[in-house]
C-alpha angles and dihedrals in degrees: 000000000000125000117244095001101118115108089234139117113215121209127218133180112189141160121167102353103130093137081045112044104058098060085044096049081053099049087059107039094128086083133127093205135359119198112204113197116198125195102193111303120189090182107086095259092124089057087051096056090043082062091051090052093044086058090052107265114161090235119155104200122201141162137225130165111243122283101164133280098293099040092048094047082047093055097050085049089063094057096059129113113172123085100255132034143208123207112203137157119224099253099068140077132213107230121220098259094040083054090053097057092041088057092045094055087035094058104039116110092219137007128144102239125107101180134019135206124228136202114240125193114199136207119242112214106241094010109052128218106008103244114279091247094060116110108268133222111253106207123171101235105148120062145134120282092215105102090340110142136168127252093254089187098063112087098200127011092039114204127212111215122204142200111245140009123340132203147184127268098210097179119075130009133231102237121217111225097198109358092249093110128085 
């Protein structure tokens, strides 16, 4: 698989994640594009990311002061500029399979799905990975960039809504790294 071949736009909120982002930034880096909105670290994480672009990661990195979850996302949305897009917090990962099945969609000349879910397993704090047989998030992260729009009304948990059909990616999971994403 080639890096940054994918015709997808990640999306990324951050403030103050330097021990988080760089994981993250590895985990997708069958991107086309990744848009990193800051909204004012003190952390080092843009220095992180610096780091990222220096190695030759296609990140876009803006800042915004901070509006809330969904105006923020929003914001980053309207930055984008490849067909599909993926919506992840720094704190989680892609997993292979999940990236698979990213780069398949991605890559399909048709399809009728707008949005699709995706399976997250989250950390517990003081446990780890939740077991594999525990029920999974589903959380629509992966969607087309063409008349999405976030759900400017929600204050957390913000939600994307499409035009159009959505599915279930069945294969592969996002991993939370400390709980504290979406």
């Amino acid at each position: 698989m080639t890096r940054f071949a994918s015709p997808v736009s990640a999306l990324i909120i951050c403030v103050n994640e330097a021990d988080m982002i760089g994981p993250c930034l590895e985990s997708i880096d069958f991107c086309a594009e990744i848009i990193i909105v800051d909204s004012g670290s003190t952390d080092g994480t843009v220095e992180c990311v610096e780091s990222y672009i220096a190695k030759g990661y296609p990140i876009t990195l803006l800042h915004n002061d901070w509006p809330g979850f969904p105006r923020q996302r929003q914001f980053a949305l309207d930055h984008a500029n490849q067909p599909w897009c993926l919506s992840i917090d720094p704190d989680e990962r892609v997993d292979d399979r999940l990236r698979q099945s990213i780069v398949a969609i991605a890559g399909a000349a048709g399809g009728k799905a707008s949005g699709w879910y995706m399976r997250r397993r989250d950390w517990l704090k003081g446990y780890g990975y939740a077991h594999r047989w525990v029920l999974h998030n589903r959380l629509l992260r992966l969607f087309r960039r063409e008349g999405a729009s976030m759900d400017l009304t929600a204050r957390v948990h913000e939600s994307i809504h499409v035009p159009g059909e959505t599915d279930t990616i069945e294969e592969g999971r996002q991993h939370g790294s400390n709980g504290a994403g979406a």
